[in-house]
N, C-alpha and C positions, 0 to 999 in steps of 0.2 A: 535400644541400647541407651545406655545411661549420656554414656560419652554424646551422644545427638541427640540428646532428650536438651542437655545442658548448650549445646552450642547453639541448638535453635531459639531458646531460651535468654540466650544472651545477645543472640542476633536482634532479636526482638527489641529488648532490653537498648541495646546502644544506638538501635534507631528513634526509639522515644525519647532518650537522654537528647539524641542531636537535636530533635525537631524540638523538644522542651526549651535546650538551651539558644535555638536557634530563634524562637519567638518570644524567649525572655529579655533578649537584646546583648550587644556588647558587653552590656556590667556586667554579666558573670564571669567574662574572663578579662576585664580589666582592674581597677583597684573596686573592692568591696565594700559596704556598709558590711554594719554586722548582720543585718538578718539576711544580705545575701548570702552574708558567708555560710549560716547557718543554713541556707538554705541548698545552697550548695553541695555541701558536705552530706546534709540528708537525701538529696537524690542520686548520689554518687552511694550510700549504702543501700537506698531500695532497691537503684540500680541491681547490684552485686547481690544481693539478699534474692531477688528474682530468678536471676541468672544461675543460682548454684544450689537453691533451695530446693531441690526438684520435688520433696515430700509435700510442700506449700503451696497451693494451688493459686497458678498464675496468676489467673482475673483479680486475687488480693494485692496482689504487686502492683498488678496495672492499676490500680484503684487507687493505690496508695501513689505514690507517684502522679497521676492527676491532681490527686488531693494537693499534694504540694508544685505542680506546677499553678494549678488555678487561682491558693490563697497568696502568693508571691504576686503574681498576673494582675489581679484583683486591686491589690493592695496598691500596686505602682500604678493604675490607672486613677485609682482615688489621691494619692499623692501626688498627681502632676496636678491636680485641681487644689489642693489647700496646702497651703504652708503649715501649717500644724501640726497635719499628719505627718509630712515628710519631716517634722526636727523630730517629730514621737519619735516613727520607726526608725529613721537613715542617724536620728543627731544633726547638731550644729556642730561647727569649727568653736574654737577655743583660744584665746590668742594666749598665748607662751610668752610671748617677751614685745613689750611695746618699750619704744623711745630709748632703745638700746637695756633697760631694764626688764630681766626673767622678774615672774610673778611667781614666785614660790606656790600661793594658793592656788592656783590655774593648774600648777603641775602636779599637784598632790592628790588635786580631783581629778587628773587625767592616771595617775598611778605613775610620772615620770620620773626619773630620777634626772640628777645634773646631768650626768655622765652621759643616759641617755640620748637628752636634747643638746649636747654639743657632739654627739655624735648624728645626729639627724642632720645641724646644719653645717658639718662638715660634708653630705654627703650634696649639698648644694652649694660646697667650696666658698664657703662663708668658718673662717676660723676665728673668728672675734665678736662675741654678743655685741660690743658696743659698736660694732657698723651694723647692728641689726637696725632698721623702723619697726617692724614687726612683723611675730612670726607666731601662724594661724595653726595649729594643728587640725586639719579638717576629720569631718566623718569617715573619712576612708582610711584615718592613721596615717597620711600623707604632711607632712611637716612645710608648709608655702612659706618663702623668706621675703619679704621688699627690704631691699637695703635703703640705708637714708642716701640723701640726693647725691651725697657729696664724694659717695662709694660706688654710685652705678657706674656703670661702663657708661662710655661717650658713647651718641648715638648721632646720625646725621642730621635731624632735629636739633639737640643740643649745637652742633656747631652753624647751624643756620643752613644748611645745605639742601636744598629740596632735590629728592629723587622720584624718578619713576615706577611707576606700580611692576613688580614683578611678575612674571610667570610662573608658571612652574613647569622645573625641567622635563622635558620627555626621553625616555627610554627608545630610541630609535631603530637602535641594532642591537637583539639581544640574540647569544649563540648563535652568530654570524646568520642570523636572521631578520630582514625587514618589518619594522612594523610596522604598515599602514596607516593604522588608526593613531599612532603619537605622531604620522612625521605629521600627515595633516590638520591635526591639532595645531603644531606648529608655525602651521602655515607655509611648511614647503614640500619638494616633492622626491619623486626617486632620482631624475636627473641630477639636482641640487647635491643630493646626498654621494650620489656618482662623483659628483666632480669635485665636491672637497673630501672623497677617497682617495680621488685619485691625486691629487694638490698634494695629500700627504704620503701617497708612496703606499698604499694596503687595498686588497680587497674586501668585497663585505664577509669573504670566508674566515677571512681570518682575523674576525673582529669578534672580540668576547662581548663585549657591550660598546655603545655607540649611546651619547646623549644631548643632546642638543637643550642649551639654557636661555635664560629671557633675553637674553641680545642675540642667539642666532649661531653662536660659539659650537662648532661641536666640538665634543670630548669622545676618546675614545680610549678601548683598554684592550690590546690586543693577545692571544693566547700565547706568546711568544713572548714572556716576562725578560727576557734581556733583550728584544730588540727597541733601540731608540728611536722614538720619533720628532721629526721636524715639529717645532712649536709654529703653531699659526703666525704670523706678523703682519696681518690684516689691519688690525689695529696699533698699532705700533706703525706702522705705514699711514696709519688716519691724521695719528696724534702729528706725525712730520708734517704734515701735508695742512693742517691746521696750521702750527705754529710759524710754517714758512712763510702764509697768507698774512698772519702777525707782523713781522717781519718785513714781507712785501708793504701792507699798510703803512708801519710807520717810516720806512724808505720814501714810500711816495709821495708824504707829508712833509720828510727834509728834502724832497726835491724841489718840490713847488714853489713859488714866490706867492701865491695869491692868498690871501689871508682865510678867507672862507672856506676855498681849497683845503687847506691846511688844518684846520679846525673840523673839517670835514673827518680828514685822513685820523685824526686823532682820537676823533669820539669810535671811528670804527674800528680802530686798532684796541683801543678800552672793552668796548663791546667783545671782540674778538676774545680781548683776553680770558673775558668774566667766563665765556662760553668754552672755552679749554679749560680753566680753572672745574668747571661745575662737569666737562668729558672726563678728566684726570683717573677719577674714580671706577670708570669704566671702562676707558682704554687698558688701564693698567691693571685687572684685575685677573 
């Protein structure tokens, strides 16, 4: 029957596609050069051209389809060796607008128009060319902005603030399910997770997701959209408990008479401060 001549056909067909696209790598389904594109596109018709062709005989489809997974395959392995090849096939970036000034000639040979690229670097909430530094249109049609110095966002660098390396969050309790392998990533356990369930009043049943972040915080989102939960005050309990110490130091340094004493109480009450100063960010987050 035609109807199972054609589906087996296509079975075929869409397990080649996956293992094709499966060993081509991520770039076919994230942003494209153009010969991915094209290349793309033609395996998605040999695909279809196999699958529904029934008067065509298979082995030419399968043939064809190799043929275009091998020279893509081929090509990206010679391209990770020479820079040459890869600006031939994939392109170079193109800078658009340096020192807050668009290059008309840059855009002409990209085919942009104004219009166009103030609608790209709106789409990186950038509305004024003159906070641009410059902006690269890469080979993938992706439009990269650096704004000058004076327009970047503050970062904890800029104010002199050193932080600690983060983690990254783990998924702990998903559809009121344990997940073993993130809590221990985390470095903690099911007791652990018991007890700041239970601290906040929920079982793990009735937890839609559960996530634990690089200080240890869990978060949680339970299937029960209006009921309220207790906010942790762990921290908020820490930061007191610091500042009292504050507090207690420079107490202890107007109590004393002895000069050394004194001087003592003062450097540690300084210290104390710089080191709530530099928690703030954390406690309070």
């Amino acid at each position: 029957m035609d109807w199972m001549h054609v589906a087996l056909r296509s079975l075929g067909a869409v397990a080649m596609l996956f293992l094709i696209t499966r060993i081509l790598g991520k770039k076919q389904i994230s942003q494209l050069t153009f010969f991915e594109y094209i290349t793309g596109i033609t395996l998605g018709e040999v695909a279809g051209f196999i699958s529904t062709d029934i008067e065509a005989h298979y082995m030419n489809g399968i043939t064809a389809l190799l043929v275009w997974f091998i020279v893509p395959f081929s090509l990206e392995l010679l391209t990770l060796k020479s820079k040459r090849l890869r600006e031939w096939f994939e392109g170079s970036g193109t800078v658009m607008i340096k020192e807050g000034k668009v290059l008309e000639d840059n855009l002409k040979k990209e085919r942009y128009t104004a219009d166009e690229s103030l609608e790209q670097l709106r789409k990186k909430s950038v509305f004024n060319v003159a906070d641009v530094e410059f902006a690269i249109l890469e080979s993938s049609g992706e439009l990269n902005v650096l704004l000058k110095k004076e327009n970047q966002p503050l970062t904890a660098k800029h104010l002199g603030v050193r932080t600690g390396p983060e983690r990254e969050t783990q998924a702990v309790i998903i559809d009121g399910n344990i997940m073993d392998e993130p809590l221990a990533t985390a470095g903690l356990s099911r007791e652990w997770l018991y007890t700041e369930l239970e601290k906040i009043g929920v079982t793990v049943e009735n937890v839609f997701i559960g996530q634990v972040d690089s200080y240890g915080q869990l978060y949680i989102d339970v299937y029960d959209d209006m009921l309220q939960l207790p906010q942790s005050s762990n921290k908020l309990l820490l930061l007191a408990t610091l500042k009292k110490c504050e507090a207690d130091l420079a107490l202890f340094g107007l109590a004393t008479a002895d000069e050394e004493a004194k001087r003592m109480y003062e450097e540690c009450t300084e210290r104390m401060g710089r080191i709530i100063d530099q928690m703030i960010p954390v406690l309070k987050r």
